[in-house]
C-alpha positions in Angstrom: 191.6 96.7 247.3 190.7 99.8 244.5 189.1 98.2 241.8 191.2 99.1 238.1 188.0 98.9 236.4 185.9 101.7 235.6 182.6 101.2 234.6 181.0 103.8 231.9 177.4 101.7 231.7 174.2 103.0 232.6 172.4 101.6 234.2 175.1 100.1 236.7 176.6 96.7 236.1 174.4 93.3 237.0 176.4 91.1 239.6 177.3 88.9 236.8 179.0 91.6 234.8 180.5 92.8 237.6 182.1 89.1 238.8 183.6 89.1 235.5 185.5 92.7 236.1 186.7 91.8 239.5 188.3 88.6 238.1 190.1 91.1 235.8 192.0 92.7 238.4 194.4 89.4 238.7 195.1 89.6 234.9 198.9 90.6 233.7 199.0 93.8 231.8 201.9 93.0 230.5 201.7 89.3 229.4 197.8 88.5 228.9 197.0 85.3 230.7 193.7 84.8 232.8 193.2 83.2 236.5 191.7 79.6 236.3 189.3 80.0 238.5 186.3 81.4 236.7 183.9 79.0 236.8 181.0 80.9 238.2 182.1 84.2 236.4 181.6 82.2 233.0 178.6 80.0 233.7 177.2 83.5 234.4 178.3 85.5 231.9 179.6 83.1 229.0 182.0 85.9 227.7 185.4 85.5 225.9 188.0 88.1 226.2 190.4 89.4 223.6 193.1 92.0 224.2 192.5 93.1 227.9 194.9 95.5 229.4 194.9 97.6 232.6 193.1 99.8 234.1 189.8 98.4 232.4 187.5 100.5 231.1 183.7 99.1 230.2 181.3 100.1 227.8 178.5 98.4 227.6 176.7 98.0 224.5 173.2 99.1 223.4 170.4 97.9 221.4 170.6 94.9 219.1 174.3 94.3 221.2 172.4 93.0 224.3 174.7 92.5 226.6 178.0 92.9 225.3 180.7 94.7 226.9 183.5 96.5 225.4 186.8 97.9 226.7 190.1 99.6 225.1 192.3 97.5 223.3 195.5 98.8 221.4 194.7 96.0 218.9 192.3 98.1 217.2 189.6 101.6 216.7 185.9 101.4 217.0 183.9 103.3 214.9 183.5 105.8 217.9 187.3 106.2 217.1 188.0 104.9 220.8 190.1 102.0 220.7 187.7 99.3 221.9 187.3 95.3 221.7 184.4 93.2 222.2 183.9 90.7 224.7 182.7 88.5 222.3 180.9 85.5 223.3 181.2 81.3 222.4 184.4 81.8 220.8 185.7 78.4 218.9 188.9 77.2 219.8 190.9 75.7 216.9 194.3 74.1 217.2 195.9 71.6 215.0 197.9 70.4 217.2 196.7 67.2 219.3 195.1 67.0 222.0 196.3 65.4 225.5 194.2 64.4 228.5 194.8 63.0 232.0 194.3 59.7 230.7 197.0 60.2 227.8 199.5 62.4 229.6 202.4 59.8 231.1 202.7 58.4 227.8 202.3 60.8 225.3 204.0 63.6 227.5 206.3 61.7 230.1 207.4 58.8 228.1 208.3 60.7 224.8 211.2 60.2 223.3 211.7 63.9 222.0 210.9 67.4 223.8 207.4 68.0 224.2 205.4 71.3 224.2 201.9 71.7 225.6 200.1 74.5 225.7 197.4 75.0 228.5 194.4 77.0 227.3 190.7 77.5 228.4 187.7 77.7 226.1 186.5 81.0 227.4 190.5 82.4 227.4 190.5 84.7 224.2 194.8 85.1 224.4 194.7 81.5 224.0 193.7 82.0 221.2 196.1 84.2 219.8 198.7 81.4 221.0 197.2 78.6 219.6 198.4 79.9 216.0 202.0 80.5 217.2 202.2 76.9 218.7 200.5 75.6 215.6 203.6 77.5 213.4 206.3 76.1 215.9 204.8 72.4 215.6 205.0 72.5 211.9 208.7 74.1 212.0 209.9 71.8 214.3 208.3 68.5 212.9 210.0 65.0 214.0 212.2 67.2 216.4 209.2 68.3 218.8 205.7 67.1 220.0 203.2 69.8 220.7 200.2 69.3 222.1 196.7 71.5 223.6 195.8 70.5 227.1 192.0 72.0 228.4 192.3 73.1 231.7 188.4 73.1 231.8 188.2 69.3 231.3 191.7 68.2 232.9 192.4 70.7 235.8 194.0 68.5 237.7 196.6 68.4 235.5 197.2 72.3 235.5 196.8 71.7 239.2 199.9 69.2 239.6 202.5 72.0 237.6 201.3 74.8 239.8 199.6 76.3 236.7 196.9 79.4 238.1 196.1 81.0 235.0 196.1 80.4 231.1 197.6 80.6 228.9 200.4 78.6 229.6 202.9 76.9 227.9 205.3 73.9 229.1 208.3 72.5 227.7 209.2 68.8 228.8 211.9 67.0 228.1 212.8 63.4 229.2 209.6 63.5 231.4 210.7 66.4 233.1 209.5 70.1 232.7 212.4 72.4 231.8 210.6 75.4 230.5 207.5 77.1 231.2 206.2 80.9 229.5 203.1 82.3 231.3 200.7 84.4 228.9 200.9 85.6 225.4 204.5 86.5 224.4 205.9 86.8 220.7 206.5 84.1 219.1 210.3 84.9 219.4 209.7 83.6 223.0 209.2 80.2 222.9 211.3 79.5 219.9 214.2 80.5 222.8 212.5 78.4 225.1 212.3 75.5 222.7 215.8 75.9 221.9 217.0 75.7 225.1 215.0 72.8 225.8 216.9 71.2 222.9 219.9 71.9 223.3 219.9 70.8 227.0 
């Protein structure tokens, strides 16, 4: 298969930068979400990307930026006046909603008495990001009518493994122990406010 990267470094890409490109080629262009199975890409690289889209483009930086690679993003211009984002590395991942393990799922999740959201994230996903702060809006507009809760597919994959779940970020809707909605990547917020009123008003 053609690769839909194209590198512009020189000297060529190391085989850890370029493991991290071919996982790329499995991401959606049109609704950011990121394969789950990048283990070895990220022990080898530990890079978080934001705003990804297709064909990829990498630029690799120079100098006092090591290692880091860049690649167009409509999210914003370098100084180059190319539209460019970092792959920036040991991102933090802050959500105020709670977190749910393996160990806590049935109950907090299967056994709750209103709908439940959780959204399924990665530490090295960079859309997750972007979607922990709509889930964090919903949760406080929907308080004492809807749970919401972060799940870490790097600690609980077999979790993600059980709903079928191949890439982050993903969120699921539940309701009565049962799932009833699911939205794959990073959409609007618009988005799951539909799906959590439909979960509702089921």
């Amino acid at each position: 298969m053609a690769s839909n990267a194209t590198s512009l470094c020189s000297p060529p890409l190391t085989s850890s930068r370029a493991a991290v490109l071919h996982q790329f080629q499995q991401l959606n262009p049109n609704r950011l979400s990121f394969p789950i199975n990048l283990n070895t890409a990220k022990r080898a690289t530990n890079l978080t990307v934001q705003h990804v889209p297709l064909p990829l483009k990498v630029l690799c930086g120079r100098g006092n930026r090591g290692s880091n690679i860049f690649v167009p993003s409509p999210m914003g211009v370098g100084s180059s006046g190319k539209q460019l984002v970092l792959l920036k590395r040991g991102l933090g991942f802050e959500s105020s909603s709670t977190s749910v393990t393996q160990d806590s799922w049935e109950n907090s999740i299967l056994k709750s008495d209103i709908p439940v959201l959780v959204e399924f994230y990665a530490s090295w996903c960079g859309p997750c990001r972007m979607v922990h702060r709509v889930i964090d809006e919903i949760a406080a507009e929907y308080d004492g009518k809807l749970k919401c809760f972060v799940l870490n597919t790097d600690n609980d994959l077999q979790i993600a493994e059980n709903y079928e779940i191949k890439a982050v970020p993903v969120v699921l809707l539940f309701k009565n122990g049962e799932k009833r909605e699911s939205v794959v990547g990073t959409m609007p917020k618009e988005f799951y406010i539909a799906a959590v009123e439909r979960v509702m008003q089921s």
